[in-house]
Structure formats: structure tokens, C-alpha cells
GULUM-779326 format. One record per residue (C-alpha): residue number from 1; x, y, z. Coordinates in Angstrom, 2 decimals. Layout:
N
+-----+---------+---------+---------+
!   n !    east !   north !      up !
+-----+---------+---------+---------+
! NUM !       X !       Y !       Z !
...
+-----+---------+---------+---------+
END
This chain:
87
+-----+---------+---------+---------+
!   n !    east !   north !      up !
+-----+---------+---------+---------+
!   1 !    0.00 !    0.00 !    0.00 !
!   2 !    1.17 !    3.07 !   -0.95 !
!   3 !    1.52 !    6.45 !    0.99 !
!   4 !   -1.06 !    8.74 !   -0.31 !
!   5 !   -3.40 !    7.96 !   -3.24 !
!   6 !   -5.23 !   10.66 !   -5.22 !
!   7 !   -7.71 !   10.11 !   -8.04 !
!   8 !   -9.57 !   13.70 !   -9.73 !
!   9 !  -13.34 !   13.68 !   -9.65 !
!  10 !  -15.32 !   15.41 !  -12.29 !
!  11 !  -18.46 !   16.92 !  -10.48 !
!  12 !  -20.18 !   17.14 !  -13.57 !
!  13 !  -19.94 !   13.19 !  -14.10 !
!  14 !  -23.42 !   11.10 !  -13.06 !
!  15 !  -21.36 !    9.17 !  -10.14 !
!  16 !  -21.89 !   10.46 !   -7.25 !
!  17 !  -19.05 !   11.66 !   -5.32 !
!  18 !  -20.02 !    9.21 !   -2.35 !
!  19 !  -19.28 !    6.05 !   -4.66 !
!  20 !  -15.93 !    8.02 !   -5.91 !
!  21 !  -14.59 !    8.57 !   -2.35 !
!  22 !  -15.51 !    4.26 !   -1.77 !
!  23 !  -13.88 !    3.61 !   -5.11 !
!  24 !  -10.51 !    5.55 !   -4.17 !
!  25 !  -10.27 !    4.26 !   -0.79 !
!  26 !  -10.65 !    0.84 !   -2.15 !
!  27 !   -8.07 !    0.92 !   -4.36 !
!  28 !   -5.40 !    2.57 !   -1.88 !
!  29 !   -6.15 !   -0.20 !    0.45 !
!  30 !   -6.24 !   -2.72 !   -2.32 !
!  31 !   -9.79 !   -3.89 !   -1.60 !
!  32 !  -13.00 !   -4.94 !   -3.04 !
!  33 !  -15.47 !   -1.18 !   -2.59 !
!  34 !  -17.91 !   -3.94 !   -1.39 !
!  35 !  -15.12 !   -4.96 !    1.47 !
!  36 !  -15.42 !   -1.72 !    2.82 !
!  37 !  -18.14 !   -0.28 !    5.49 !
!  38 !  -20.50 !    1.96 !    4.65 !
!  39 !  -19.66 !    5.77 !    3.87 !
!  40 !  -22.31 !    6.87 !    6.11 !
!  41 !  -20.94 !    5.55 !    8.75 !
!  42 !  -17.96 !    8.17 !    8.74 !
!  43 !  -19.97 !   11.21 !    6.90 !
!  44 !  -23.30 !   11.93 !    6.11 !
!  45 !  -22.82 !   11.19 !    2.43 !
!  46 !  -25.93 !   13.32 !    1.32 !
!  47 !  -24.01 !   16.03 !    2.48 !
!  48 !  -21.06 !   15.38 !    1.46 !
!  49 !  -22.55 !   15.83 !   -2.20 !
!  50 !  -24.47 !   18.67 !   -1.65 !
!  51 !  -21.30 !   20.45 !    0.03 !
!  52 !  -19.65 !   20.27 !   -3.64 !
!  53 !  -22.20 !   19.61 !   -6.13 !
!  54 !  -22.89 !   22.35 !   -9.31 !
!  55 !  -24.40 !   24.80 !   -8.03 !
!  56 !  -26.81 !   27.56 !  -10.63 !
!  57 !  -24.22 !   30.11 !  -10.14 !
!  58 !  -21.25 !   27.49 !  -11.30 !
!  59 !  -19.18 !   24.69 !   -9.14 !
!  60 !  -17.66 !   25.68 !   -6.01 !
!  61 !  -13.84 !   26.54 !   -6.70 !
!  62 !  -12.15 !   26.77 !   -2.95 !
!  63 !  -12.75 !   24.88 !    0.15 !
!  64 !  -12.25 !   20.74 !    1.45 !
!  65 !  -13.51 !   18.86 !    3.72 !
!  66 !  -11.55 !   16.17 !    5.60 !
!  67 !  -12.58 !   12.82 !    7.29 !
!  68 !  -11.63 !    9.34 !    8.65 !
!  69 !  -13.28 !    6.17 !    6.81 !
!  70 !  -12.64 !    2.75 !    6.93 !
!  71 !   -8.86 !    3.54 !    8.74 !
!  72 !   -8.28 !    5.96 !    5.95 !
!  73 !   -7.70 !   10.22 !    5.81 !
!  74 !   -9.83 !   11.00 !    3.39 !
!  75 !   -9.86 !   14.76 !    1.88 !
!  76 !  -11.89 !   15.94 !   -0.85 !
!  77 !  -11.61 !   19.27 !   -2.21 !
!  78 !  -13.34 !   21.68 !   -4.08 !
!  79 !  -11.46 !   21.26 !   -7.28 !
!  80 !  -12.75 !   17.49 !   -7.42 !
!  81 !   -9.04 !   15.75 !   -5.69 !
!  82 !   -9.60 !   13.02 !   -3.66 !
!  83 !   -6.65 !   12.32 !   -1.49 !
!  84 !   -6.80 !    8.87 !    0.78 !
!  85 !   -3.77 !    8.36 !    3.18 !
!  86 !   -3.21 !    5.97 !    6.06 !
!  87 !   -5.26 !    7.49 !    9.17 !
+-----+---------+---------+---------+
END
């Protein structure tokens, strides 16, 4: 396992940004997504997606939110990185 894994997420892509934050944890810890526990039960995931989805006046440009799941540092940011490091 590496030290930090990073992946870009388009916001204006039909997968939510929940399933992109399982999918990039999963792959730095070399795991099936389905291995993993459920988002929710380290963020509310509904907000999560409404904290950085398009928005009418354009997509939020600054800001990032950071969080432990499934013994991972998670940080997504508003320019759609999401980092996943060893917690």
C-alpha cells in the first residue's frame, strides 16, 4: 500500500461523489469497494454531495472537507481531488 493515493473527480460526471470517495479508498487499500463499510458511517454522504455539487451560479472553486473512513484520511476538495492516506 502506498503512501497517499489521489484520483480527480469530475463533479459534472453522473457518479456520485459518495461512490468516488468508496472507489478511491478501495483501491489505496487494495480492496474490493464492497469490502469496505459503509460511507455513512464516517460522513453523512448526502451532504457530502451537496457540500460540492454544481451549483446555478457554477461549481464551487475553494474549500475541502476532511474525514476518517474505513482507517483511511480521506480529503476531498473543491477542485474534485480526492486524497486517501493511512489514518
Amino acid at each position: 500500500m502506498g503512501e497517499q493515493y489521489s484520483v480527480q473527480y469530475d463533479r459534472l460526471d453522473d457518479e456520485p461523489l459518495s461512490v468516488a470517495v468508496a472507489d478511491a479508498v478501495a483501491t489505496f487499500r487494495d480492496h474490493a469497494i464492497t469490502d469496505l463499510e459503509p460511507l455513512h458511517y464516517a460522513i453523512n454522504a448526502d451532504a457530502l454531495e451537496r457540500l460540492f455539487e454544481p451549483r446555478p451560479n457554477g461549481v464551487r472553486s475553494t474549500g475541502s472537507v476532511t474525514f476518517e473512513y474505513s482507517d483511511c484520511l480521506v480529503t476531498v476538495a473543491a477542485d474534485g481531488e480526492i486524497r486517501v492516506e493511512a489514518a
